[in-house]
N, CA, C and O atoms as a Tinker XYZ file with bonds, in Angstrom:
   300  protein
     1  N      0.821000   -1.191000    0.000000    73     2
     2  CA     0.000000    0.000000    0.000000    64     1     3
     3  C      0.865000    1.254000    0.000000    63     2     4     5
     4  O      0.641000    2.209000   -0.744000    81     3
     5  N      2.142000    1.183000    1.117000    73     3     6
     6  CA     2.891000    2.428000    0.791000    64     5     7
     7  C      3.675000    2.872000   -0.241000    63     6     8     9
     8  O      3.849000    4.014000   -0.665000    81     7
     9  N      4.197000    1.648000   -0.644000    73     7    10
    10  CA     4.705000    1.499000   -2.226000    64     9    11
    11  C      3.738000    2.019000   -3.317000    63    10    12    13
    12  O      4.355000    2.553000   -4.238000    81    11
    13  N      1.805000    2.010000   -3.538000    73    11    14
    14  CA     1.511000    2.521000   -4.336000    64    13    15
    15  C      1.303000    3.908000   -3.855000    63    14    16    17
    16  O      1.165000    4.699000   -4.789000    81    15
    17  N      1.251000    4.339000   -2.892000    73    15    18
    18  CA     1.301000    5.634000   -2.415000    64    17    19
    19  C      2.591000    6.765000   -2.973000    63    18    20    21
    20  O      2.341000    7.849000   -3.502000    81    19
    21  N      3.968000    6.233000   -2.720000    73    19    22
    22  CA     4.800000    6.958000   -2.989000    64    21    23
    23  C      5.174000    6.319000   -4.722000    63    22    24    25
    24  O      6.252000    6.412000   -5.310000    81    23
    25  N      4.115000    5.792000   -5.135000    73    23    26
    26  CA     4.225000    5.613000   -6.965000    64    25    27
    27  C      3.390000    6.570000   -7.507000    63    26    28    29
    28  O      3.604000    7.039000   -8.625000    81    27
    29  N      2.216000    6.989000   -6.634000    73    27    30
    30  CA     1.057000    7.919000   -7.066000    64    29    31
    31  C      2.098000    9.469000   -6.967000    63    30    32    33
    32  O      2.066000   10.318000   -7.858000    81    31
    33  N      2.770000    9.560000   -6.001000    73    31    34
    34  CA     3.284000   10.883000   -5.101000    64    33    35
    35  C      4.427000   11.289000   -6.378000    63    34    36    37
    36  O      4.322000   12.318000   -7.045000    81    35
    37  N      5.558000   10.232000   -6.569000    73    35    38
    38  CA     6.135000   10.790000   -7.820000    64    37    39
    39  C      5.862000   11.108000   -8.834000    63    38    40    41
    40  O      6.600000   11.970000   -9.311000    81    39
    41  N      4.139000   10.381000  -10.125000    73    39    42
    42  CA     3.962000   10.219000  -10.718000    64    41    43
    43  C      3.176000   11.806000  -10.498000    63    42    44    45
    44  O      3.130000   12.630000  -11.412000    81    43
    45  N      2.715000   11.992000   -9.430000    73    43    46
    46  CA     2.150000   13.450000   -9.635000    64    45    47
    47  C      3.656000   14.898000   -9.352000    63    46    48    49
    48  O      3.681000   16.065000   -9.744000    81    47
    49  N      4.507000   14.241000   -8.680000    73    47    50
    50  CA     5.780000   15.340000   -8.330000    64    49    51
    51  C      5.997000   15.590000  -10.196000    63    50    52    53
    52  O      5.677000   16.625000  -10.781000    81    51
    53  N      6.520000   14.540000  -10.753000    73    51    54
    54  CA     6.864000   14.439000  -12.206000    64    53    55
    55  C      6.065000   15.247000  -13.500000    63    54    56    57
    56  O      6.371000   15.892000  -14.503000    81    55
    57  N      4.794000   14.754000  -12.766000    73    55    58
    58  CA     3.916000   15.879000  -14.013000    64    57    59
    59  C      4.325000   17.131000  -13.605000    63    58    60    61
    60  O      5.053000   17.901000  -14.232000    81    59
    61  N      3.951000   17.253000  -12.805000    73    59    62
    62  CA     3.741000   19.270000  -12.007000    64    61    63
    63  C      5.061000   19.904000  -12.729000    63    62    64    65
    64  O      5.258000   21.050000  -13.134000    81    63
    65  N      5.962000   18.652000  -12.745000    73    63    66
    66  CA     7.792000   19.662000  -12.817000    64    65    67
    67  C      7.535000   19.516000  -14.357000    63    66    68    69
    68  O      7.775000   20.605000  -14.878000    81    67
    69  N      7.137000   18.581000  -15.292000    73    67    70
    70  CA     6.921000   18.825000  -16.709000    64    69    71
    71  C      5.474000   19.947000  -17.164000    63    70    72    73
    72  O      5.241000   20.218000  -18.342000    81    71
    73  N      4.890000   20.318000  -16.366000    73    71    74
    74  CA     4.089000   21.550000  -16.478000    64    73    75
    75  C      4.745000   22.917000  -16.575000    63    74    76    77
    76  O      4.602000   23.882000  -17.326000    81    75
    77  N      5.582000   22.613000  -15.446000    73    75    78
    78  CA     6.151000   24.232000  -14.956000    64    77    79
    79  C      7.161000   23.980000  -15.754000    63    78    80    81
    80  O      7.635000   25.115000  -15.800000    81    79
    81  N      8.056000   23.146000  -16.622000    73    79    82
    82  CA     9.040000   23.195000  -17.588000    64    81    83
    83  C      8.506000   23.910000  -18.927000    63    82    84    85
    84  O      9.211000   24.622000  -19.643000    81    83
    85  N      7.421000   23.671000  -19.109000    73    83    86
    86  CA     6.612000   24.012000  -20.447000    64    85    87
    87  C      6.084000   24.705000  -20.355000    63    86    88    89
    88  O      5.307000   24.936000  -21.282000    81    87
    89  N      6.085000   25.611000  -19.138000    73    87    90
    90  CA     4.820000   26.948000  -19.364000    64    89    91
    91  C      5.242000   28.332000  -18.870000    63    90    92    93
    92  O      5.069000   29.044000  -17.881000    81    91
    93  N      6.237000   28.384000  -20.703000    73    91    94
    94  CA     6.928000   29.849000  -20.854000    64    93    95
    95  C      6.270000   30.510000  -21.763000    63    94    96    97
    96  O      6.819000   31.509000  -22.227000    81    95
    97  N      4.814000   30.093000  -22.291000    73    95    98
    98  CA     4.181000   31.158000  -23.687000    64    97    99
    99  C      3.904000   31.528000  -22.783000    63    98   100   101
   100  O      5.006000   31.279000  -22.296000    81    99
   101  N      3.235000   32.077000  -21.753000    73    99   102
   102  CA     2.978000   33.514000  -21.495000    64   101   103
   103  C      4.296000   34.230000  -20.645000    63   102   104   105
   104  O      4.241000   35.155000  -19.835000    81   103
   105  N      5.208000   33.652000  -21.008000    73   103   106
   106  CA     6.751000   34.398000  -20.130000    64   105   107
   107  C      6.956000   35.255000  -21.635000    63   106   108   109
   108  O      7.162000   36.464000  -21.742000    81   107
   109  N      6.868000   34.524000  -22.443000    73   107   110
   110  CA     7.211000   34.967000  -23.644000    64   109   111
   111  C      6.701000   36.345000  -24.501000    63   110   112   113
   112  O      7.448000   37.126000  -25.089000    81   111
   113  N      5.067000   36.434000  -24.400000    73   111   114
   114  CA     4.013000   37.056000  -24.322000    64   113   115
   115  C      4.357000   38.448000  -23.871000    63   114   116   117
   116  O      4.435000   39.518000  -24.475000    81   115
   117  N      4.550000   38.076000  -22.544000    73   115   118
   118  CA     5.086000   39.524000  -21.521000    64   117   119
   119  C      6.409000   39.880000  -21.734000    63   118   120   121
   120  O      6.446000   41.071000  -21.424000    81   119
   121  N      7.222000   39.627000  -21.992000    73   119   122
   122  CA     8.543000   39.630000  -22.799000    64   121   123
   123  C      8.474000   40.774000  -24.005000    63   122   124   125
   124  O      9.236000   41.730000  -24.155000    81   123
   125  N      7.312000   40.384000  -24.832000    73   123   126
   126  CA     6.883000   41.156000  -25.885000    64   125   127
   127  C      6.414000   42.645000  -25.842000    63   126   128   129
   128  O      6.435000   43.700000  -26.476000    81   127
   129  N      6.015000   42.109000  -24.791000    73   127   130
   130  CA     4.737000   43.359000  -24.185000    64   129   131
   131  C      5.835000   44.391000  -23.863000    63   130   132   133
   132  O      6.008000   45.575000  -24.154000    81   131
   133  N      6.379000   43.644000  -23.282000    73   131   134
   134  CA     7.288000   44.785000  -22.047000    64   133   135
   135  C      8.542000   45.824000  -23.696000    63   134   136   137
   136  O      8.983000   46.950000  -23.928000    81   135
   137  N      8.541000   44.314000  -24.387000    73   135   138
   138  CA     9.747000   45.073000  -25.769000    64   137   139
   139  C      8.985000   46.145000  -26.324000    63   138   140   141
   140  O      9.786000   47.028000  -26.632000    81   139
   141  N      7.546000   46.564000  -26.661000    73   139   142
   142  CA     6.598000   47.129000  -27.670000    64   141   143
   143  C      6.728000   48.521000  -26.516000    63   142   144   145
   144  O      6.991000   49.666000  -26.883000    81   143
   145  N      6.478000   48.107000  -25.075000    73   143   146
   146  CA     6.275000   49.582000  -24.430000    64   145   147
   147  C      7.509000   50.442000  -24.458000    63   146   148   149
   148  O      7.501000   51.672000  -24.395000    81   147
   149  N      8.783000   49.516000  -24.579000    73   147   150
   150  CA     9.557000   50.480000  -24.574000    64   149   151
   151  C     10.431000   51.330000  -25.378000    63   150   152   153
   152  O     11.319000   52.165000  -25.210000    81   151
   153  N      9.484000   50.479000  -26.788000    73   151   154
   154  CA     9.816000   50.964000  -27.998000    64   153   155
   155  C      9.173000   52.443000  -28.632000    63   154   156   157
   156  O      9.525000   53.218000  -29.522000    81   155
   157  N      7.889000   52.366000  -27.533000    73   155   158
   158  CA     6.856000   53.344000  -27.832000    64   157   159
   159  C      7.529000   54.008000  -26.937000    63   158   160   161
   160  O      7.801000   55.031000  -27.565000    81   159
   161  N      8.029000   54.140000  -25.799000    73   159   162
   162  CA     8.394000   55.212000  -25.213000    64   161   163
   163  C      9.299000   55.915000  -26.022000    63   162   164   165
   164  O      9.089000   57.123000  -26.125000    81   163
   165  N     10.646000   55.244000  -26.863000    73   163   166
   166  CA    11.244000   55.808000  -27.468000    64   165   167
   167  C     10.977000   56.763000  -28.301000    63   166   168   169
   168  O     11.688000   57.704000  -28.652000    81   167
   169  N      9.581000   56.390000  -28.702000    73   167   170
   170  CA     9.194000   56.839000  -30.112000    64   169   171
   171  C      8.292000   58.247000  -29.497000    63   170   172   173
   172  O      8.378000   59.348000  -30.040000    81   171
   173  N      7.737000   58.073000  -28.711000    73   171   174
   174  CA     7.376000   59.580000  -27.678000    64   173   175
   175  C      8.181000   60.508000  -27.390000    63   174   176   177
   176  O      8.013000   61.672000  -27.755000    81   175
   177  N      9.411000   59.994000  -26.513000    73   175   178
   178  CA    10.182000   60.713000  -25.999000    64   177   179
   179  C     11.197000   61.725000  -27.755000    63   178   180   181
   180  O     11.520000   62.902000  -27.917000    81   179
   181  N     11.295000   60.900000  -28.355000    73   179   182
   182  CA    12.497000   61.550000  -29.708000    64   181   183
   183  C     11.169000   62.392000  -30.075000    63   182   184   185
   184  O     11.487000   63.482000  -30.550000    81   183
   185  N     10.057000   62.241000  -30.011000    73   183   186
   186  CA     8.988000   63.231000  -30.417000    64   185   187
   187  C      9.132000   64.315000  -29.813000    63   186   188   189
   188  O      9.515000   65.408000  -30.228000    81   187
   189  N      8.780000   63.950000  -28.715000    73   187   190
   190  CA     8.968000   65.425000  -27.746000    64   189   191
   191  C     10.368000   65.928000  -27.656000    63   190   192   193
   192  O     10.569000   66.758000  -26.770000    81   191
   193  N     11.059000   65.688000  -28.175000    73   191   194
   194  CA    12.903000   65.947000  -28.431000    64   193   195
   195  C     12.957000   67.142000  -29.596000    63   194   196   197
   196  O     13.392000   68.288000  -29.704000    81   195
   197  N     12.163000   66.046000  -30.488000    73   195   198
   198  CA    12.551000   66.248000  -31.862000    64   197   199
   199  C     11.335000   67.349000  -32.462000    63   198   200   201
   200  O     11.515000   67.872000  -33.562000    81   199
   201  N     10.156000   67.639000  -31.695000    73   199   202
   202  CA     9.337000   68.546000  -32.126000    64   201   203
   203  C      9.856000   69.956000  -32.597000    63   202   204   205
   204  O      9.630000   70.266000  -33.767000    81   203
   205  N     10.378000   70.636000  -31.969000    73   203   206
   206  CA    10.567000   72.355000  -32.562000    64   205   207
   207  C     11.390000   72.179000  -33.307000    63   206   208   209
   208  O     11.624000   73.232000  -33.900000    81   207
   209  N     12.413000   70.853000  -33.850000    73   207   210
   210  CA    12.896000   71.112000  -35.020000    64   209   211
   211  C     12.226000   70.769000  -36.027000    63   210   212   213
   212  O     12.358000   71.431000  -37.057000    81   211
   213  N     11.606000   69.991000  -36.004000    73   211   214
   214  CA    10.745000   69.159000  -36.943000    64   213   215
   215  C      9.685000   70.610000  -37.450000    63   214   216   217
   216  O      9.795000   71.180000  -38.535000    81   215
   217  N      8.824000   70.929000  -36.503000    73   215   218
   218  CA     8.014000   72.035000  -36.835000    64   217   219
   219  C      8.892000   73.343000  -37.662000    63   218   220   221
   220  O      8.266000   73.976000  -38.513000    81   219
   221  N     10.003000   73.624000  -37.444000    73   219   222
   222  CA    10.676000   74.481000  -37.915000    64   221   223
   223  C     11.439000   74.479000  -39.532000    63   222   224   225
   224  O     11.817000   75.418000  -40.231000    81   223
   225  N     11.469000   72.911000  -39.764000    73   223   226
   226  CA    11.274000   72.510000  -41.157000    64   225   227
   227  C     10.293000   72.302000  -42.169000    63   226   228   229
   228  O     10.481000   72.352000  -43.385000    81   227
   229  N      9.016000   72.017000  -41.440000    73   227   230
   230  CA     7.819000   72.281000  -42.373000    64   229   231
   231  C      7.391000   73.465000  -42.001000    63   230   232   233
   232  O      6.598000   73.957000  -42.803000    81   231
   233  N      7.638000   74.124000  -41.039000    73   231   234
   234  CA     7.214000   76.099000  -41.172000    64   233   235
   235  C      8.015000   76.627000  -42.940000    63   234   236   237
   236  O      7.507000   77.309000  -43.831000    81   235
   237  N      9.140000   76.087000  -42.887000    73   235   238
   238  CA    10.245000   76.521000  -43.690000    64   237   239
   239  C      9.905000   75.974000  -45.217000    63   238   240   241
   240  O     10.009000   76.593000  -46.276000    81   239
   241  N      9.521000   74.784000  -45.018000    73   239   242
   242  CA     9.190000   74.020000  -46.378000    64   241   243
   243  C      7.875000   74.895000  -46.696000    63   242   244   245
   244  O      7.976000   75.706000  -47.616000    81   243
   245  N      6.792000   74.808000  -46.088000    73   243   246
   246  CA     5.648000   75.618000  -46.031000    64   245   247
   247  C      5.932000   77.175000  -46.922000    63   246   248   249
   248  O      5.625000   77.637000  -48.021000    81   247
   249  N      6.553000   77.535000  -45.941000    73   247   250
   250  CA     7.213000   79.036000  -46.776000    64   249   251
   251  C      7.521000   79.391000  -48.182000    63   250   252   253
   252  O      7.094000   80.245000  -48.958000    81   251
   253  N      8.615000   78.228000  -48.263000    73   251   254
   254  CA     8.571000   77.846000  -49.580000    64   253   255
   255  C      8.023000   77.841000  -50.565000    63   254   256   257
   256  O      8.031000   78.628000  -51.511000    81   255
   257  N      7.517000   76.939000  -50.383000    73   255   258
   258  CA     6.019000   76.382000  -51.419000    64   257   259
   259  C      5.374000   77.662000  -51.857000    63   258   260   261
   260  O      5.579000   78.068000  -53.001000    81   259
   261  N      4.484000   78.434000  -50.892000    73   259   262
   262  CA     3.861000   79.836000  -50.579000    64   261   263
   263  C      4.487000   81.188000  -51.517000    63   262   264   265
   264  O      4.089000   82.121000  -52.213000    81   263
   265  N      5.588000   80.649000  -51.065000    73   263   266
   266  CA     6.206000   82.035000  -51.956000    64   265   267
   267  C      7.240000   81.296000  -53.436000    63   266   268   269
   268  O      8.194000   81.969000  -53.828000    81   267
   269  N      7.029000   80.356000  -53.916000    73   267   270
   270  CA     7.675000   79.999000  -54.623000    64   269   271
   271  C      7.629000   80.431000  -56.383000    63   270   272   273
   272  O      8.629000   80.537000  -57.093000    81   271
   273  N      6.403000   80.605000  -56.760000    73   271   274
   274  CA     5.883000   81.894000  -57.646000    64   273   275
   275  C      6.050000   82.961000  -57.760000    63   274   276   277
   276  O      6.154000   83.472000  -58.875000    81   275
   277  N      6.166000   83.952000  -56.141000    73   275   278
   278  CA     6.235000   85.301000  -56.385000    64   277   279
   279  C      7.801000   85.698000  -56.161000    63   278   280   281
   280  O      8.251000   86.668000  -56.771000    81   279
   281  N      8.605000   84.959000  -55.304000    73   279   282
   282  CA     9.851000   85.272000  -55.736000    64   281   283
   283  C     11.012000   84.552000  -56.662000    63   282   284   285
   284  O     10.854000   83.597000  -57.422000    81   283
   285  N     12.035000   85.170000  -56.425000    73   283   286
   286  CA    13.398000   84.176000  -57.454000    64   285   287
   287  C     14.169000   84.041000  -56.418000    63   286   288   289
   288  O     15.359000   83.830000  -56.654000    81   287
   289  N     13.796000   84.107000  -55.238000    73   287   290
   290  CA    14.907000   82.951000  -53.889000    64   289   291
   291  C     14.784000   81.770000  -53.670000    63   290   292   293
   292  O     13.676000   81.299000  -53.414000    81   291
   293  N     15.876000   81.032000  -53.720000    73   291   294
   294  CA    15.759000   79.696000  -53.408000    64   293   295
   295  C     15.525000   79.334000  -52.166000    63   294   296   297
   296  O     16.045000   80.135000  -51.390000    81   295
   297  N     15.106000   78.687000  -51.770000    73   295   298
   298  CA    14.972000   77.796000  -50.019000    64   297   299
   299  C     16.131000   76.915000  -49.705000    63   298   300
   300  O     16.169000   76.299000  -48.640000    81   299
């Protein structure tokens, strides 16, 4: 009887440890998650970096365009 007892006890120790060996898709998942947020932060932050120059080249291109008929200056 104690013999099938400690046959039941490993046979369940054994699964549990081949469960928790195999259950990295959602490690993986969040892995992802965590890569995408901090890609977007990047992409925020060089925004807010990169705004008054950025605006200061299509003010300029803008200009351009606008006056590109009435004068003979180049941009």
């Amino acid at each position: 009887m104690l013999g099938m007892q400690l046959d039941y006890m490993r046979a369940w120790g054994e699964s549990r440890l081949a469960i928790a060996e195999d259950d990295e898709r959602g490690a993986n998942l969040v892995e992802y998650i965590l890569i995408v947020g901090f890609m977007a932060l990047l992409v925020i932050g060089a925004v807010v970096f990169l705004r008054s120059r950025v605006e200061k080249k299509f003010s300029d291109a803008g200009s351009c365009l606008s006056t590109a008929g009435a004068t003979t200056t180049t941009c």
